[in-house]
C-alpha positions in Angstrom: -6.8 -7.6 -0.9 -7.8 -6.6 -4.3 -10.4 -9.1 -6.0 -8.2 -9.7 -9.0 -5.7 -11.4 -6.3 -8.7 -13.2 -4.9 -9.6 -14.9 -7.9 -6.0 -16.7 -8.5 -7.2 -18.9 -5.3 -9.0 -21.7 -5.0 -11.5 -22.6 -3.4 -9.9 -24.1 -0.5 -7.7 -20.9 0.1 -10.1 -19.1 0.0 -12.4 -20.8 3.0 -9.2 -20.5 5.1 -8.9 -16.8 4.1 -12.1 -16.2 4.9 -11.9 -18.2 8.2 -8.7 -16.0 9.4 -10.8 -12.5 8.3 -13.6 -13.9 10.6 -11.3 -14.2 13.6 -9.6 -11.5 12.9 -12.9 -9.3 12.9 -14.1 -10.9 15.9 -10.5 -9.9 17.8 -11.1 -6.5 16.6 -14.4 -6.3 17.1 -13.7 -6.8 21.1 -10.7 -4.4 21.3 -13.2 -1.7 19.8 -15.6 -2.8 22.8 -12.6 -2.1 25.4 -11.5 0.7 24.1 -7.7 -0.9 22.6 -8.6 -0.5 18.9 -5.5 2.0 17.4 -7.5 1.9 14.1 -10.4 1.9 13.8 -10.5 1.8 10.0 -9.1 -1.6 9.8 -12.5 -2.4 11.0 -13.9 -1.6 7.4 -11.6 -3.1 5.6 -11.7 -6.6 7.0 -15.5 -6.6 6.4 -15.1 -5.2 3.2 -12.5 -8.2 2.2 -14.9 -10.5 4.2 -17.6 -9.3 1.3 -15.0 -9.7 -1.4 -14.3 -13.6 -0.9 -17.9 -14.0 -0.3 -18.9 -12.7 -3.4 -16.1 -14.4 -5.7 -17.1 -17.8 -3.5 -20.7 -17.6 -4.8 -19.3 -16.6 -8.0 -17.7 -20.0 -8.6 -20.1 -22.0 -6.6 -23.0 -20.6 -9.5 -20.0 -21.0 -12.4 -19.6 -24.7 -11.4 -23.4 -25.3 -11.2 -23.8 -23.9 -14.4 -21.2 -25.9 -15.7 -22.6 -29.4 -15.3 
């Protein structure tokens, strides 16, 4: 997902984004140790969306602190 997408999501939607990404790394993560993985680039780019929400979850958490 592109992060301009991201940012239309709350904050809720994102924590159960991120959540699915987590278990879908893990599930890849153990067909790359057996040897099942077909792509091995999709590897990448779940931990590069992982990153993504991440970053735009911190973004909001220090735009909320601020404003108070």
């Amino acid at each position: 997902m592109k992060a301009h997408e991201l940012r239309t999501f709350g904050t809720a939607e994102l924590e159960k984004r991120l959540h699915e990404l987590l278990k879908e790394q893990f599930n890849l993560r153990m067909q790359q140790r057996t040897g099942q993985l077909s792509r091995p680039s999709q590897v990448k780019t779940v931990r590069r969306d992982i990153a993504r929400i991440k970053t735009l979850m911190a973004e909001q958490m220090k735009a909320a602190e601020t404003g108070q």
